[in-house]
BADOMAR-974227 format. One record per residue (C-alpha): residue number from 1; x, y, z; chain. Coordinates in steps of 0.2 Angstrom, whole numbers, m for minus. Example, Ala and Ser with C-alpha at 12.3 -4.5 7.8 and 13.67 -1.06 7.14 Angstrom:
BEGIN
{1 {62 m22 39} 'A'} {2 {68 m5 36} 'A'} 
// end
This chain:
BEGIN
{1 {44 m100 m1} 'A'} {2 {28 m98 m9} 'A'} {3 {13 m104 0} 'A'} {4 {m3 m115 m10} 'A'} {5 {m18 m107 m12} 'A'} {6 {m24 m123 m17} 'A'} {7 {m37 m124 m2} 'A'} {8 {m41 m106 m1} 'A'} {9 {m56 m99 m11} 'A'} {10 {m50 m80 m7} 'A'} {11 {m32 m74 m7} 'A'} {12 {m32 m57 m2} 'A'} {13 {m17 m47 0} 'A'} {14 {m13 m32 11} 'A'} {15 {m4 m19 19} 'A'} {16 {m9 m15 35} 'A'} {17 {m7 4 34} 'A'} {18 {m21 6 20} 'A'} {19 {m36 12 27} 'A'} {20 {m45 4 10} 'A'} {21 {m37 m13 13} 'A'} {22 {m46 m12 28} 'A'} {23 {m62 m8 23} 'A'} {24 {m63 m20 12} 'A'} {25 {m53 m34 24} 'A'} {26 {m69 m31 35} 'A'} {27 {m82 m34 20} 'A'} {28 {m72 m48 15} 'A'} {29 {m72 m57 31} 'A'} {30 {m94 m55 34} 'A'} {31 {m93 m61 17} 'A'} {32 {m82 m77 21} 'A'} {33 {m93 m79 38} 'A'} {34 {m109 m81 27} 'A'} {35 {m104 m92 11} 'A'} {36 {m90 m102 22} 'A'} {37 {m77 m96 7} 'A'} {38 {m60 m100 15} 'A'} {39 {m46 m83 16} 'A'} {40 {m28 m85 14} 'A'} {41 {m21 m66 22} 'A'} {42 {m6 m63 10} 'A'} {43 {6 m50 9} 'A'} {44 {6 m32 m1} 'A'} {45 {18 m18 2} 'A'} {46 {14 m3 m2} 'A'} {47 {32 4 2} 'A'} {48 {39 m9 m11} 'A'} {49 {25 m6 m22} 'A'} {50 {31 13 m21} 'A'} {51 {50 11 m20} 'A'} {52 {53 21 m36} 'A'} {53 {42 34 m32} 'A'} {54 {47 53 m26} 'A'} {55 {38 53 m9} 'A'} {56 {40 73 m6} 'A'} {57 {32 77 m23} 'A'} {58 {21 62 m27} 'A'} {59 {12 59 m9} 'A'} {60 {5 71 6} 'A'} {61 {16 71 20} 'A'} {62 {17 57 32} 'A'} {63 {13 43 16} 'A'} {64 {33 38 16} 'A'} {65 {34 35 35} 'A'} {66 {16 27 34} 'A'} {67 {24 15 22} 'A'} {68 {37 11 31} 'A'} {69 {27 7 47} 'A'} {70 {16 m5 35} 'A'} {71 {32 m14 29} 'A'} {72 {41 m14 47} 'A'} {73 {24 m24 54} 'A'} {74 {21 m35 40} 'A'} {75 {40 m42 43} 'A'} {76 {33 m47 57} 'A'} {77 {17 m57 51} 'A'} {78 {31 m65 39} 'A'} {79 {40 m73 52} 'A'} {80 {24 m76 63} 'A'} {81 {16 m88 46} 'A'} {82 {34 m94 43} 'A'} {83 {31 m105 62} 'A'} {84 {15 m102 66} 'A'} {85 {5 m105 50} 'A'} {86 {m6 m93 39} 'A'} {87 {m22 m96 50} 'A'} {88 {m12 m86 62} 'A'} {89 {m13 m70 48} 'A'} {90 {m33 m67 50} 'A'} {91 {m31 m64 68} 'A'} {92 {m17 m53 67} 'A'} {93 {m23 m42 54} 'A'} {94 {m39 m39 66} 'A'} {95 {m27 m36 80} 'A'} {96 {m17 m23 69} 'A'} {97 {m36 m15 68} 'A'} {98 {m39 m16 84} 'A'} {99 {m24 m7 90} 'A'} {100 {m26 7 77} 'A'} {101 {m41 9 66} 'A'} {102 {m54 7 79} 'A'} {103 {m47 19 91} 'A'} {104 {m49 36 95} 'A'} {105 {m40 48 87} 'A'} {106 {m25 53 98} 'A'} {107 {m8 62 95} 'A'} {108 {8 54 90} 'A'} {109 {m3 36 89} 'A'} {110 {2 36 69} 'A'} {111 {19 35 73} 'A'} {112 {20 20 84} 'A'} {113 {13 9 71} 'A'} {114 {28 m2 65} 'A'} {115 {35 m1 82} 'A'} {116 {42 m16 92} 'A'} {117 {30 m12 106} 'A'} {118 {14 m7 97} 'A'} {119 {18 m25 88} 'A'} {120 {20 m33 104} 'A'} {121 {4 m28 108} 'A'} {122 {m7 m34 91} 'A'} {123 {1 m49 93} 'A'} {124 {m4 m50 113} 'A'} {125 {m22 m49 107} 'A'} {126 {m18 m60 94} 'A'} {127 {m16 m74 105} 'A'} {128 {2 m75 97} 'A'} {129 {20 m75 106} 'A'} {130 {26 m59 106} 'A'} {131 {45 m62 104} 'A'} {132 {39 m61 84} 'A'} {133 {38 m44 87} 'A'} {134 {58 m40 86} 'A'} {135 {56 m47 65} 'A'} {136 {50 m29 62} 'A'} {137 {69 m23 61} 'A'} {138 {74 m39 53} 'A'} {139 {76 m34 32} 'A'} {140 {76 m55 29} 'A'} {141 {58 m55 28} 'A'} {142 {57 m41 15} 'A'} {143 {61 m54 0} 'A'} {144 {47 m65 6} 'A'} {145 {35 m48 5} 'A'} {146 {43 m47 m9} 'A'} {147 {39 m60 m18} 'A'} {148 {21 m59 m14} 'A'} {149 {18 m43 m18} 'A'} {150 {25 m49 m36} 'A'} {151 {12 m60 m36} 'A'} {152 {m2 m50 m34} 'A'} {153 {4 m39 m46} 'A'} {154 {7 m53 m60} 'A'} {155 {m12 m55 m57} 'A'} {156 {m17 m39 m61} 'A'} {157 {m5 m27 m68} 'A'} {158 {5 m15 m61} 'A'} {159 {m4 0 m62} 'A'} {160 {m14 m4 m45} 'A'} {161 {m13 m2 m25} 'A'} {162 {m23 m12 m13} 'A'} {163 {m29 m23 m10} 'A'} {164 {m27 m36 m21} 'A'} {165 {m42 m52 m21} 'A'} {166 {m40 m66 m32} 'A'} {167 {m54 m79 m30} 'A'} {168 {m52 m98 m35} 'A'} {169 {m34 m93 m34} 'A'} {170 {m22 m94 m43} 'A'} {171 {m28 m98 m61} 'A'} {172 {m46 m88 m57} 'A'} {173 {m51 m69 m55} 'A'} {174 {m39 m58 m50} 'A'} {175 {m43 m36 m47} 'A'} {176 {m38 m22 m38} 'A'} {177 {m53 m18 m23} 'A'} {178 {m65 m15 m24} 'A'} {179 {m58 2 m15} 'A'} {180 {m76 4 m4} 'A'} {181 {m76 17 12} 'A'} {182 {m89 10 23} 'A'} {183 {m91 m8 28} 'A'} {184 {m107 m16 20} 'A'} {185 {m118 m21 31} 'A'} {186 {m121 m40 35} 'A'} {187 {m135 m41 24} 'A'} {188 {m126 m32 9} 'A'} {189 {m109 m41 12} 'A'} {190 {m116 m56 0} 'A'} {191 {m126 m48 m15} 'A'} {192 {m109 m35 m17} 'A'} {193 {m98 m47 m16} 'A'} {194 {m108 m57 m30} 'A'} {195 {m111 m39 m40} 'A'} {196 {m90 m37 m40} 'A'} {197 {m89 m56 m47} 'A'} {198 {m99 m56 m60} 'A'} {199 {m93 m38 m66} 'A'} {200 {m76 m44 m64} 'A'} {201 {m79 m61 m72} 'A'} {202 {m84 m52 m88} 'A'} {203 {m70 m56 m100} 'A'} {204 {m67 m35 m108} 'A'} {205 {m70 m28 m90} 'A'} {206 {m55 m17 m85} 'A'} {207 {m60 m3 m75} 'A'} {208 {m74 8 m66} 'A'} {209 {m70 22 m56} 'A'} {210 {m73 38 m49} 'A'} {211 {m60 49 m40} 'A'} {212 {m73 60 m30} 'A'} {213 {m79 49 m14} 'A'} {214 {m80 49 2} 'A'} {215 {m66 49 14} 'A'} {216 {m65 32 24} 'A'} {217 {m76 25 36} 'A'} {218 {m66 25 51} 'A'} {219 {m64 29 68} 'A'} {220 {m45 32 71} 'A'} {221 {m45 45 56} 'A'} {222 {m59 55 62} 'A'} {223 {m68 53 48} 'A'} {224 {m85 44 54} 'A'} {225 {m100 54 50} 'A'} {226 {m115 50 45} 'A'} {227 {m117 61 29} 'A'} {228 {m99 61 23} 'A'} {229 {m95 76 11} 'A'} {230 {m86 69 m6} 'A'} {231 {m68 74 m11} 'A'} {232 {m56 72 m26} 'A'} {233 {m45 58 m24} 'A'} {234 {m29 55 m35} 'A'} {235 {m18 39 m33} 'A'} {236 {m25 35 m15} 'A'} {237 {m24 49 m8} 'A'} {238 {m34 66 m5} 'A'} {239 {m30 77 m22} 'A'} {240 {m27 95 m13} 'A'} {241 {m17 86 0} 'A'} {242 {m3 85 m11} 'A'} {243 {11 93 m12} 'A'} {244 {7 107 m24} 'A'} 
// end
């Protein structure tokens, strides 16, 4: 069942495995602390939004197990919204970034993500019953993903990844990003968000972008430095970490 965004003034949708999603989740949430702007945490899946896609030729290794993981965990979110409301999803999604993108780089950490027991414990410090965490094998939950992810992308198009915002959903602006690397800080979380609205309000704006940027801002992936070096991207991903 679909849910109303009638009270929400953000609907933003993601996939816990993107690294950009969480970016941007982060920027989004300073900015909803400092305008009281309401967030409604839907679902994306990037392994749905994918499906059709060749994973050995069109990703670098480890993308369709990553995927996978996202999907598996937000199973789980579905079920927890579906008794325990979507105020619950804000506080999970942190948890999921507490349990992985904060931490220290370690081995073998990537693959417990989707787990029953690395669920378990995102929803621990969730404040949330952890029994939710045996929806990740349950494929029930995967129509309602689904579903959602079908209606971000009637929003914007097909052609995009995540994460999806619409504000003063669901009849007003809807865009893929903005795909940022760093976490504004509190005092540029506003003035950006307003720059991205009144760009994306313009009635022929489409598109600006640039592939060469800086890999993501964030701890687990090693990648926090304070002069960054820039590299090609392509489709989400580091261009000469594809398969060649």
């Amino acid at each position: 069942m679909l849910l109303s965004s009638d009270d929400y003034d953000i609907e933003f949708f993601w996939d816990p495995i993107c690294p950009f999603a969480w970016v941007t989740s982060r920027w989004v949430e300073k900015v909803a602390e400092q305008t009281s702007y309401s967030v409604d945490w839907r679902f994306i899946s990037l392994r749905i939004l994918n499906r059709d896609k060749n994973y050995e030729t069109d990703f670098p290794a480890g993308y369709e197990q990553g995927h996978t993981s996202g999907l598996r965990f937000l199973r789980a979110a579905a079920k927890v919204r579906a008794e325990e409301g979507r105020g619950a999803m804000a506080s999970l999604y942190s948890a999921f970034g507490t349990h992985y993108w904060d931490l220290d780089q370690q081995p073998g950490l990537r693959k417990q993500l989707g787990t029953v027991e690395h669920t378990e414990r995102c929803l621990e410090t969730a404040g949330l019953p952890t029994h939710y965490a045996s929806a990740v094998d349950d494929q029930q939950w995967d129509s309602v993903i689904e579903t959602e992810t079908e209606v971000a992308l009637s929003r914007t198009g097909r052609d995009v990844g995540t994460p999806i915002i619409s504000f003063q959903p669901p009849d007003g602006l809807s865009f893929f990003g903005p795909v940022i690397s760093r976490v504004p800080s509190d005092e540029q979380a506003v003035p950006l968000w307003n720059a991205v609205i009144e760009l994306a309000s313009f009635p022929g704006f489409a598109e600006m972008k640039r592939s060469l940027r800086e890999p993501p801002q964030i701890n687990v992936l090693g990648t926090l430095e304070s002069d960054p070096l820039m590299e090609d991207w392509e489709a989400g991903s580091r261009k000469d970490h594809k398969p060649s």
